[in-house]
C-alpha positions as CSV (number, residue, x, y, z in Angstrom):
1,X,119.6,79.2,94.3
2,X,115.9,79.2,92.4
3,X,114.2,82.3,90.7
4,X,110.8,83.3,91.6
5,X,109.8,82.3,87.7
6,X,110.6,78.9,88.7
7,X,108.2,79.2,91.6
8,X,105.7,80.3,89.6
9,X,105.6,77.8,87.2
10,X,105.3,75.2,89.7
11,X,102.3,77.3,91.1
12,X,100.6,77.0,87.6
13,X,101.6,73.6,87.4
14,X,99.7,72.7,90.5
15,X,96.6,74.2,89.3
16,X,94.3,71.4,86.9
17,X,92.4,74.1,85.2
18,X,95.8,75.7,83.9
19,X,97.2,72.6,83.1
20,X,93.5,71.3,81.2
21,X,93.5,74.7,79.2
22,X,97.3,75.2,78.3
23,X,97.6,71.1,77.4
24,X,100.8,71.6,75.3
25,X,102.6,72.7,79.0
26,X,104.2,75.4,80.9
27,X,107.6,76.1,80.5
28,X,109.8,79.0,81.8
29,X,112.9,80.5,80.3
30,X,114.9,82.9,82.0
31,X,116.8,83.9,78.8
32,X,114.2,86.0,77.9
33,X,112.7,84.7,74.5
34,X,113.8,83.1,71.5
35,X,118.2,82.8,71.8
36,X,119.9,82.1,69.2
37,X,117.6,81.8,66.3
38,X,115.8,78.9,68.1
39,X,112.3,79.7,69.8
40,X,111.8,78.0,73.7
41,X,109.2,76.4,72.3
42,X,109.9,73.7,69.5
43,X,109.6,70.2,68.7
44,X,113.3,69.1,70.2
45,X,112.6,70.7,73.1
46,X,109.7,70.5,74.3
47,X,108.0,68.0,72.3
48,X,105.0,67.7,75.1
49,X,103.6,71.3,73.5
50,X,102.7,69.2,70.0
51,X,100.7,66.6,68.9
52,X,101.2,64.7,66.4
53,X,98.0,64.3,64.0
54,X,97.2,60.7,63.0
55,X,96.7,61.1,59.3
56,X,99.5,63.6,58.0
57,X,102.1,63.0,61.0
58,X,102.7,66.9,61.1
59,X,103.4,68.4,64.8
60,X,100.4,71.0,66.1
61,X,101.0,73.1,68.7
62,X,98.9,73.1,71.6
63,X,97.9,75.5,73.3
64,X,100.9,76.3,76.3
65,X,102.8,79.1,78.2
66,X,106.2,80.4,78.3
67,X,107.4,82.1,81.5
68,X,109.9,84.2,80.5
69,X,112.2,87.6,82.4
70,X,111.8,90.7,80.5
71,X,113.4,92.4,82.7
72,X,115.3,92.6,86.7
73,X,116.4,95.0,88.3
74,X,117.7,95.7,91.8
75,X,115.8,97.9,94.3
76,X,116.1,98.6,98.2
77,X,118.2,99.6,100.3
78,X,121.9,98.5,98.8
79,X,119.9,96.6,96.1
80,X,119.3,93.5,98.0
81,X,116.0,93.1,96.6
82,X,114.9,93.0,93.2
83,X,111.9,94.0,90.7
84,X,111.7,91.6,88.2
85,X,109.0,91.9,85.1
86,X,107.6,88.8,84.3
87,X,105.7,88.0,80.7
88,X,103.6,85.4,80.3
89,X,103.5,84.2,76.8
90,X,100.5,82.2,75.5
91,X,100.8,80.4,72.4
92,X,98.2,77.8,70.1
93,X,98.0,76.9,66.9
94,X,94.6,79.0,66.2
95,X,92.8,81.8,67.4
96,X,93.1,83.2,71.0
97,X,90.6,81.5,73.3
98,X,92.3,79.3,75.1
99,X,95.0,81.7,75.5
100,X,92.3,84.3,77.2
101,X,90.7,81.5,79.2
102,X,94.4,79.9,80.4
103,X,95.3,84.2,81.2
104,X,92.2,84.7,83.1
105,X,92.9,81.9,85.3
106,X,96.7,82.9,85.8
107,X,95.6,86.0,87.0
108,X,93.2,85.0,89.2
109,X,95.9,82.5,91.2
110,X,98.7,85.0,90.3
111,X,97.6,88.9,91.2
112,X,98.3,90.2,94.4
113,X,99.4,86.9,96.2
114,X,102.3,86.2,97.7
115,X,105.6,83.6,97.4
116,X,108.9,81.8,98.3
117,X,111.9,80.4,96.4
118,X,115.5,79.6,97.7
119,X,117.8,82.5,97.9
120,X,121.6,82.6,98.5
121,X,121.3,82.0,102.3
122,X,117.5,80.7,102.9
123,X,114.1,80.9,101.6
124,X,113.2,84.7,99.9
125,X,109.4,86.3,99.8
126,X,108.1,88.2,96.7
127,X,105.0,89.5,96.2
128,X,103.5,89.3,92.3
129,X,101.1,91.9,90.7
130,X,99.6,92.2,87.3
131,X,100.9,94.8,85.5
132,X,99.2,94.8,82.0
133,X,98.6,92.6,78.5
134,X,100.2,94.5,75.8
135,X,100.6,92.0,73.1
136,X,97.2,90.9,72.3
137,X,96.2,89.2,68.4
138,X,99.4,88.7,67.4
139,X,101.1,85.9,65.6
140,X,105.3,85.0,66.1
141,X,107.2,83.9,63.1
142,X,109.4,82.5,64.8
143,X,107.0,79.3,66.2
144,X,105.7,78.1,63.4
145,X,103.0,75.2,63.4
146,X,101.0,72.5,61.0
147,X,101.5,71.3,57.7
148,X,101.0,74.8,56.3
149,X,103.6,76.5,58.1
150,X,102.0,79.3,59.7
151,X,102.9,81.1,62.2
152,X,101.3,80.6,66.0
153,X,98.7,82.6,67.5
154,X,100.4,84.8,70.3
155,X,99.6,87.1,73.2
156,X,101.2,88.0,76.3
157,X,100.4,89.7,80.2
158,X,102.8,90.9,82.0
159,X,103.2,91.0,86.2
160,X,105.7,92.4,88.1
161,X,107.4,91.0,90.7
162,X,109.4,92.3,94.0
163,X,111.4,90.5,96.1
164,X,112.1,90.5,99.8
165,X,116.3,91.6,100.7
166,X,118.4,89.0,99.9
């Protein structure tokens, strides 16, 4: 059985202008953030967000995403189906453009379509909406980048998504 955030990272995946703005990667978590202490994002696991400057050998974040469940809930008739709020993290080691560029091109191949992933039984529909971006010039603590230490550059949209009955 998949999860529709694993769909929809394939779906960004597949798109060459996401992948040439967000050149660190895009990466999901269904745990819902940072677990643990350790952010989704860091050098052991997924090295492919830094890059490694030539002269002081520090790691720099690149610019990337982070798919991650803030919440799921069930809905319908029994609960077979399920609402499920999506955020879309963007992260980079300064300022916020490619972040805005990379967002305005998720939403454009994200709002109001449609897709499938494997259920229990057989393949499930959702449908995906925008819902807002509520975390906007913000910095996490947490991911820390560069030779200074500081912390990364940080916004994040929201969608929701609703899934057919399972």
């Amino acid at each position: 059985m998949s999860h529709p955030v694993a769909d929809l990272r394939s779906r960004l995946e597949a798109d060459g202008l996401v992948t040439a703005i967000f050149t660190g990667g895009i990466y999901a978590s269904q745990a819902g953030g940072a677990g643990g202490g350790v952010h989704p994002i860091n050098p052991t696991d997924t090295p492919d967000a830094y890059t490694v400057d030539g002269d002081s050998q520090v790691r720099l974040l690149d610019p990337c995403i982070l798919l991650t469940v803030q919440s799921e809930n069930p809905v319908g008739a029994g609960g077979c189906g399920r609402q499920i709020i999506v955020r879309v993290e963007g992260y980079q080691r300064d300022g916020y453009s490619s972040i805005r560029d990379g967002f305005a091109r998720v939403r454009q191949l994200l709002h109001k379509t449609q897709g499938t992933f494997t259920g229990v039984d057989a393949s499930v529909g959702y449908y995906i909406e925008y819902l807002d971006t509520p975390f906007q010039n913000l910095t996490d603590a947490s991911l820390v980048t560069g030779a200074e230490k500081r912390p990364a550059c940080f916004e994040a949209a929201r969608y929701v998504v609703i899934t057919e009955y399972e």
